[in-house]
VMD Tcl script that draws the C-alpha trace (Angstrom):
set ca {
  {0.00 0.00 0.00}
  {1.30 3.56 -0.75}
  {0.47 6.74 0.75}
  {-0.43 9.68 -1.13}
  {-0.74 13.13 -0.66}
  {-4.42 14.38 -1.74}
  {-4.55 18.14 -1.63}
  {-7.69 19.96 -0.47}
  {-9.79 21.68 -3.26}
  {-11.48 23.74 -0.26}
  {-9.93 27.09 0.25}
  {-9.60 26.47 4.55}
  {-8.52 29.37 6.93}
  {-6.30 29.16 9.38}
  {-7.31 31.57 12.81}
  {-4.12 33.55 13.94}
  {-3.14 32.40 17.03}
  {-4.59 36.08 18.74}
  {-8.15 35.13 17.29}
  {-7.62 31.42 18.50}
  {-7.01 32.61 22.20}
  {-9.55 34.79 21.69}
  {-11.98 32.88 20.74}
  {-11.26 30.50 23.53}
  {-11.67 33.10 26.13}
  {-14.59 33.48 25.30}
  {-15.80 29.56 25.77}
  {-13.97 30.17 29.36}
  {-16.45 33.10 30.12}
  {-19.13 30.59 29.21}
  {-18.16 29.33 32.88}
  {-18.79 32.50 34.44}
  {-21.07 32.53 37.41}
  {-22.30 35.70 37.22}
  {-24.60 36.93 34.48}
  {-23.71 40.81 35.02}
  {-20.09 40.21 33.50}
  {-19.50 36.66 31.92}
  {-15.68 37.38 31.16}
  {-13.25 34.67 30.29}
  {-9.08 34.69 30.47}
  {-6.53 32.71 29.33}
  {-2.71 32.70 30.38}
  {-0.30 31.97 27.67}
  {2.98 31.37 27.51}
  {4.97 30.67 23.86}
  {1.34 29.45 22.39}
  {0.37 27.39 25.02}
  {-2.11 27.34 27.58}
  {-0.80 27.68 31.54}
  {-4.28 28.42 32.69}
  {-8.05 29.88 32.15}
  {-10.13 31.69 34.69}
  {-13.68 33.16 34.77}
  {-15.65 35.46 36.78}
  {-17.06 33.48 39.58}
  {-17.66 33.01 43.34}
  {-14.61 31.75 45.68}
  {-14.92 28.15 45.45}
  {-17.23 26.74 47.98}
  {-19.45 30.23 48.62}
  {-22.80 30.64 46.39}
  {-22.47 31.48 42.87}
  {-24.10 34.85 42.11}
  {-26.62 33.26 39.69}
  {-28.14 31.04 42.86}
  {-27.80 33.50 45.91}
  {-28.04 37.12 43.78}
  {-25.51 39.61 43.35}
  {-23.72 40.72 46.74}
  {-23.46 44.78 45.53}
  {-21.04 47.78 46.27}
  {-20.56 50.60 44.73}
  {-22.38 49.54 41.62}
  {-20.70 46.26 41.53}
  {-20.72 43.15 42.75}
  {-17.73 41.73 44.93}
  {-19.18 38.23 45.48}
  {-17.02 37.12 42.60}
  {-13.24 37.06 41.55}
  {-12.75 38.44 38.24}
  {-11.28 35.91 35.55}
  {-7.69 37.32 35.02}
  {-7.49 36.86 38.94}
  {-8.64 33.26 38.67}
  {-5.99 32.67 35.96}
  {-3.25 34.04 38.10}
  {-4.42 32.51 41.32}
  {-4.73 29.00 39.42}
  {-1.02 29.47 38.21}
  {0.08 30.16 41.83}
  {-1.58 26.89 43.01}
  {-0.08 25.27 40.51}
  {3.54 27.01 40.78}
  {3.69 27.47 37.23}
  {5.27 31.02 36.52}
  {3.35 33.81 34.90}
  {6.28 35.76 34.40}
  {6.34 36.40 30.28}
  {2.70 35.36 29.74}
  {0.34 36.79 27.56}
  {-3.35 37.41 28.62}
  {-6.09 37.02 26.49}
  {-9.20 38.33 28.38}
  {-12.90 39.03 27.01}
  {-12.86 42.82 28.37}
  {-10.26 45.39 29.33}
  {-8.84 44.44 32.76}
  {-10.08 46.70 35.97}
  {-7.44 48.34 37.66}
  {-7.28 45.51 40.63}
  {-6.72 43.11 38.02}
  {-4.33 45.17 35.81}
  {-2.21 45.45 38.93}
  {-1.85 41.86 39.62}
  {-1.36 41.44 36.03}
  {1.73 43.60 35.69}
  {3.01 42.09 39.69}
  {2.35 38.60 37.79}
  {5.45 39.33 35.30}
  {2.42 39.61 32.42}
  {4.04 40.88 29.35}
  {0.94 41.35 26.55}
  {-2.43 41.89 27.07}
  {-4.89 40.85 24.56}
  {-8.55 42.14 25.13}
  {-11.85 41.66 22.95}
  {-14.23 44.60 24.42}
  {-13.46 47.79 26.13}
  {-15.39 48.09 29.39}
  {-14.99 51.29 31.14}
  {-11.11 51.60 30.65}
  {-9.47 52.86 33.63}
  {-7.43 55.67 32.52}
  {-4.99 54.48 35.39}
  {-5.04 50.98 34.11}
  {-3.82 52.24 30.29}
  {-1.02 54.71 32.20}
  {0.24 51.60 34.42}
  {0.44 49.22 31.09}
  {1.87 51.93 29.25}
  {4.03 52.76 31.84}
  {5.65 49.25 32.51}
  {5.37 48.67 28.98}
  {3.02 46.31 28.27}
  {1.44 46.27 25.01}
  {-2.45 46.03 25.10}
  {-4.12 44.91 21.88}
  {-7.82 44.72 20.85}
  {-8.18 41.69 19.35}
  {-11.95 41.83 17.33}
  {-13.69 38.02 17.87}
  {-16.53 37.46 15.07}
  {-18.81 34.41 14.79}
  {-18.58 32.44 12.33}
}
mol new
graphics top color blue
foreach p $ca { graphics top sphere $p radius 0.5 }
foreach p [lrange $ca 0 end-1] q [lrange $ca 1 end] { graphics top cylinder $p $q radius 0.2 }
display resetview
């Protein structure tokens, strides 16, 4: 028997690896416990996944969606926000974040662009603004991080 090469007649597209992530993020924020913000992150390191997080409850408390939104200040602080999750998942892991890329559904708040930039978190990779922190773009710009809106469309 001999192998043979057939070649595809169907013009196929390849996703860039920033619409890949993306695109995964956004199955991660499918995980999300609370409806206000379902946001999704991924942590990536030389194309490859170290870890995911979504907005949700501290494991073992109520998930927003069964006990209602716990709110302050206009938001609610019954949940960890996904690029938190990510880091904290890495730490529990001890896998470094140092060099990583984030791919996150929305802009990172200023809490999580922090711990972003303390995490060693080189590129950030966002889908949708949401109330950008002018702070938050000063401190990336600042430590020079590049933040890039990367557009996700269905298919």
């Amino acid at each position: 028997m001999t192998d043979q090469i057939v070649s595809s007649t169907r013009h196929q597209h390849r996703e860039s690896w920033d619409h890949y992530f993306m695109q995964l993020a956004t199955v991660v924020a499918q995980r999300s416990t609370c409806e206000r913000a379902t946001v999704g992150a991924l942590l990536v390191v030389d194309h490859r996944i170290i870890a995911t997080g979504y907005n949700g409850s501290i494991s073992g408390d109520p998930h927003c969606d069964d006990a209602g939104h716990l709110m302050r200040d206009g938001h609610c602080i019954r949940t960890l926000h996904a690029e938190m999750n990510a880091i904290l998942q890495c730490a529990e892991n001890g896998v470094s974040t140092r060099g990583a890329a984030v791919y996150v559904t929305y802009y990172p708040c200023l809490n999580c662009t922090k711990a972003l930039i303390q995490a060693g978190v080189k590129r950030v990779y966002y889908a949708h603004d949401y109330h950008n922190d002018p702070y938050a773009v000063h401190l990336f710009r600042d430590h020079h991080i590049e933040t890039t809106q990367v557009t996700v469309t269905a298919k």
